[in-house]
C-alpha positions as CSV (number, residue, x, y, z in Angstrom):
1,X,51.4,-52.4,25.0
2,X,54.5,-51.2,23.6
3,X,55.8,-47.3,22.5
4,X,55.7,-47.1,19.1
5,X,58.7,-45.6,17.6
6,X,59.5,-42.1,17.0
7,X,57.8,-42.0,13.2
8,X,55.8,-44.9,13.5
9,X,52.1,-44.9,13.4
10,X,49.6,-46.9,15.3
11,X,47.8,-49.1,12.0
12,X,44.4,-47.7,13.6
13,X,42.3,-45.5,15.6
14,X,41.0,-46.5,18.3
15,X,37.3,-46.4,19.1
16,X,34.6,-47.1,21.3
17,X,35.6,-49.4,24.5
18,X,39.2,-50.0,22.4
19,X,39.7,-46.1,23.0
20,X,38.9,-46.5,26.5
21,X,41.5,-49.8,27.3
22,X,44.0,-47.6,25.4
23,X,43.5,-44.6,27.9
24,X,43.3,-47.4,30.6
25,X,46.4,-48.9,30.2
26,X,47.8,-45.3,29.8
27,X,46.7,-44.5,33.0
28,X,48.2,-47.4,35.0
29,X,51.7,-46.2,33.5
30,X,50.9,-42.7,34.4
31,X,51.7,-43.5,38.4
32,X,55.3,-42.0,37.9
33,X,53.9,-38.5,36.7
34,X,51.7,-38.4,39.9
35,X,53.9,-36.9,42.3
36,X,55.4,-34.6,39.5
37,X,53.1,-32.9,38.8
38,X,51.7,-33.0,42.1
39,X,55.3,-30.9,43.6
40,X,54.5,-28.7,40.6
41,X,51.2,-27.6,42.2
42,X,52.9,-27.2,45.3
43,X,55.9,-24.9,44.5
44,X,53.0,-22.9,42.2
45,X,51.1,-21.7,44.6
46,X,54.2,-20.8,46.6
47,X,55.7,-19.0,43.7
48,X,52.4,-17.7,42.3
49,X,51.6,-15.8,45.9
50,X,55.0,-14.6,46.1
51,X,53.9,-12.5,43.2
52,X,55.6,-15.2,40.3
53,X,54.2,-16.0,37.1
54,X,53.7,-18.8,34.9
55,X,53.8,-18.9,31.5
56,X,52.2,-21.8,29.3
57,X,52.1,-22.9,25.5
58,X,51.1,-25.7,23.0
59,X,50.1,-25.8,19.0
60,X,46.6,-27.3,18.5
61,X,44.6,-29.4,20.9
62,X,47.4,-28.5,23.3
63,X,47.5,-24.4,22.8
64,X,43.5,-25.1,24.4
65,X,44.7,-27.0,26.9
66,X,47.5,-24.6,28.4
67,X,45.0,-21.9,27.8
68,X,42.8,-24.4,30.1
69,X,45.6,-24.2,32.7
70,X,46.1,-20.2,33.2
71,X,42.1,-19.8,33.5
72,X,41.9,-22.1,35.9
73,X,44.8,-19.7,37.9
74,X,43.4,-16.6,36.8
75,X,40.1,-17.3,37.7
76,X,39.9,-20.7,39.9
77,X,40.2,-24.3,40.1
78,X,37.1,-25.5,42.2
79,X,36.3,-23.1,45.3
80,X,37.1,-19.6,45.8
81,X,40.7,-18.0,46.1
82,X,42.6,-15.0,44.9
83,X,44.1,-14.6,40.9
84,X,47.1,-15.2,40.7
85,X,49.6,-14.7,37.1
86,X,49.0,-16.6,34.4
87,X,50.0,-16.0,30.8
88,X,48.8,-18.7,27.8
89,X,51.3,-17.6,24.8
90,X,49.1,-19.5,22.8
91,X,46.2,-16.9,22.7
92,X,48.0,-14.3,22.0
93,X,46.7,-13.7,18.7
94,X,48.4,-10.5,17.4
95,X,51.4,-10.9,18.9
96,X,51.8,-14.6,17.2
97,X,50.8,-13.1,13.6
98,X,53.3,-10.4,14.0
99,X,56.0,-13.1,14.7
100,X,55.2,-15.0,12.4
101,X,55.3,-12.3,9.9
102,X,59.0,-10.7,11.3
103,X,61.0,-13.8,12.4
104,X,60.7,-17.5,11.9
105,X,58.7,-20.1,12.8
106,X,60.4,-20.9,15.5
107,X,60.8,-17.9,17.5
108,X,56.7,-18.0,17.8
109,X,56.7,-18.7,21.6
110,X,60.4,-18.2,22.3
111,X,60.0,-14.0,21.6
112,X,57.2,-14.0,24.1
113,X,59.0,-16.0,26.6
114,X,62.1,-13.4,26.6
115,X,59.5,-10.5,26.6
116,X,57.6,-12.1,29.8
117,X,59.3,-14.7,31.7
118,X,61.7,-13.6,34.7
119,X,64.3,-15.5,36.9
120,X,62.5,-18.1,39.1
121,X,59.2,-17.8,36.9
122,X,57.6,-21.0,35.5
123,X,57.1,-22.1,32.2
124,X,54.6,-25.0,31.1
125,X,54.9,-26.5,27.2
126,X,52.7,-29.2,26.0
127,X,53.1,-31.3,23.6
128,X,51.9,-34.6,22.5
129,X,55.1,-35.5,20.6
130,X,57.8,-33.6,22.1
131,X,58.9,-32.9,19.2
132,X,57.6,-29.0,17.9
133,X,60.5,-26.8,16.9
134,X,58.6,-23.6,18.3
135,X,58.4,-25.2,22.1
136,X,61.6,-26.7,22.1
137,X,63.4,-23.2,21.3
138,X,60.6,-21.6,24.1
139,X,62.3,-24.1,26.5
140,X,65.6,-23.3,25.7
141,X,64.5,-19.6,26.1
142,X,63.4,-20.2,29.4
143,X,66.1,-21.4,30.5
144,X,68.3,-18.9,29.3
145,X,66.5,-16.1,31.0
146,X,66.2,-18.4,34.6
147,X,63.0,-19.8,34.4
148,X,61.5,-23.2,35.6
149,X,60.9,-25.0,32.4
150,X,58.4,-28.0,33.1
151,X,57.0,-30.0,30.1
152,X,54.4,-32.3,29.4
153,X,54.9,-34.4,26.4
154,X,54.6,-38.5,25.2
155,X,56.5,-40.9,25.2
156,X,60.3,-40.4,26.1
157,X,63.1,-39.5,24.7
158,X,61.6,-36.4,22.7
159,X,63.6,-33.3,22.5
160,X,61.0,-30.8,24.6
161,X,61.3,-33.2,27.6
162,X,65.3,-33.1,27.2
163,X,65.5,-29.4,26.5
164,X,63.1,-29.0,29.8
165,X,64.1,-28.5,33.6
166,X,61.2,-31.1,34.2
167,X,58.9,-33.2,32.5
168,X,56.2,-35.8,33.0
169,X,55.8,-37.8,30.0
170,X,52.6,-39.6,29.1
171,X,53.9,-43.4,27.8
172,X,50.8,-43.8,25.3
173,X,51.0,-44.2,21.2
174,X,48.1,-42.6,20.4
175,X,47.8,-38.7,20.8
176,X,44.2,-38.7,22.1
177,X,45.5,-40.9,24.9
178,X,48.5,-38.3,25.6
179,X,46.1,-35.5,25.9
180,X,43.4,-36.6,27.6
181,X,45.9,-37.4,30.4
182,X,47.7,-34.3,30.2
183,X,44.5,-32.8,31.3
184,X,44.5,-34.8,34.0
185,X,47.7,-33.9,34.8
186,X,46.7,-30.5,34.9
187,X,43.7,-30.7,37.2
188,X,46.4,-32.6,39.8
189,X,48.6,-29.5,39.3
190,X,45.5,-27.3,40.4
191,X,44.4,-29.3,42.8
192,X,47.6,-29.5,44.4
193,X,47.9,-26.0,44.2
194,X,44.5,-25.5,45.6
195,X,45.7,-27.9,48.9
196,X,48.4,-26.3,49.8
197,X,46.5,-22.8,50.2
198,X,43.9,-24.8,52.3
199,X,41.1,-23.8,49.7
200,X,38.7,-26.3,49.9
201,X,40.4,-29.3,49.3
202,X,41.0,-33.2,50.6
203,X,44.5,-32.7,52.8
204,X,44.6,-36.4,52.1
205,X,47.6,-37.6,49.7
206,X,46.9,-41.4,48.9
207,X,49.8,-43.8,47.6
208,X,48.5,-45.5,44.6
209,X,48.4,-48.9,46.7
210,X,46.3,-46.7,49.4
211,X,44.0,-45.4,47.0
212,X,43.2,-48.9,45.3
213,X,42.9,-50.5,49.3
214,X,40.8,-47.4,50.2
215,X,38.5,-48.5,46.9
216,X,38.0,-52.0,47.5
217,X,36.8,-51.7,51.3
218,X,34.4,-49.4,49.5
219,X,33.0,-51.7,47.9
């Protein structure tokens, strides 16, 4: 299956077992973000209990799903640990109308990333196209005041992933597909995270190839 251009459109949606070969073939392309977003877990929890913060955002299905992200930090992934700091820009209600309202459109997350992020700080933008004025300017914010700008997005080239110190990019034409792998890209963030504190989790890291041999004499 092929990316579809930057303003094409896929002629249909997807359903039933078609919806789940599109997130299957997804997936087998999705090997390159693996150990992305896995080094992202593991310099998180480093930075996190060093006393660091991150900082997340997305419009839409992809504002819940950063606000998924810093509960799963603030309170936990799967077993028991300490809080750390975790800020979604997303669900800050007032402070978005009252941007809105004073400065334009695209200053919505950028104002909040100047008011919150410090040097050496991370901040995580979502976006299925890549392409949202307000998260491109937050990455280019983030930068500018020293943070660690780390983007999920579709396919490449899109501006966020370009404007971003690192990205993984979901190669998948239909935004369903995109976001239900950026979820999984988060949970690998957590659990990652999660490892390298010792909390609870496998200490086994699998190739791709190990995983599928690992499978099959499982069988």
């Amino acid at each position: 299956m092929t990316t579809q251009a930057r303003d094409a459109r896929p002629l249909h949606t997807p359903c039933d077992h078609e919806h789940l070969g599109e997130l299957r073939d997804a997936l087998d392309r999705f090997d390159a973000c693996v150990p992305v977003v896995d080094g992202w877990g593991v310099r998180l929890a480093h930075l996190l209990q060093d006393g660091g913060r991150l900082l997340a955002a997305g419009n839409g299905g992809s504002a819940a799903q950063a606000q998924h992200l810093t509960a799963e930090l603030v309170g936990r992934y799967r077993e028991d640990r300490g809080p750390f700091s975790a800020i979604c820009l997303s669900a800050e209600t007032s402070s978005l109308t009252a941007i809105c309202n004073d400065y334009p459109a695209s200053e919505l997350f950028a104002r909040q990333v100047e008011a919150h992020g410090r040097p050496g700080d991370v901040l995580v933008l979502m976006s299925t196209s890549g392409r949202s004025e307000n998260l491109v300017a937050a990455a280019r914010r983030g930068r500018a005041v020293g943070m660690e700008v780390w983007a999920l997005t579709g396919p490449l080239p899109n501006p966020l992933a370009a404007e971003s110190t690192e990205h993984c990019a979901v190669d998948a034409p239909y935004t369903a597909t995109v976001q239900e792998l950026h979820l999984v890209a988060l949970h690998l963030t957590c659990a990652a995270l999660d490892r390298t504190l010792d909390v609870g989790v496998s200490r086994t890291r699998l190739s791709a190839a190990d995983l599928a041999a690992s499978r099959r004499r499982g069988a």
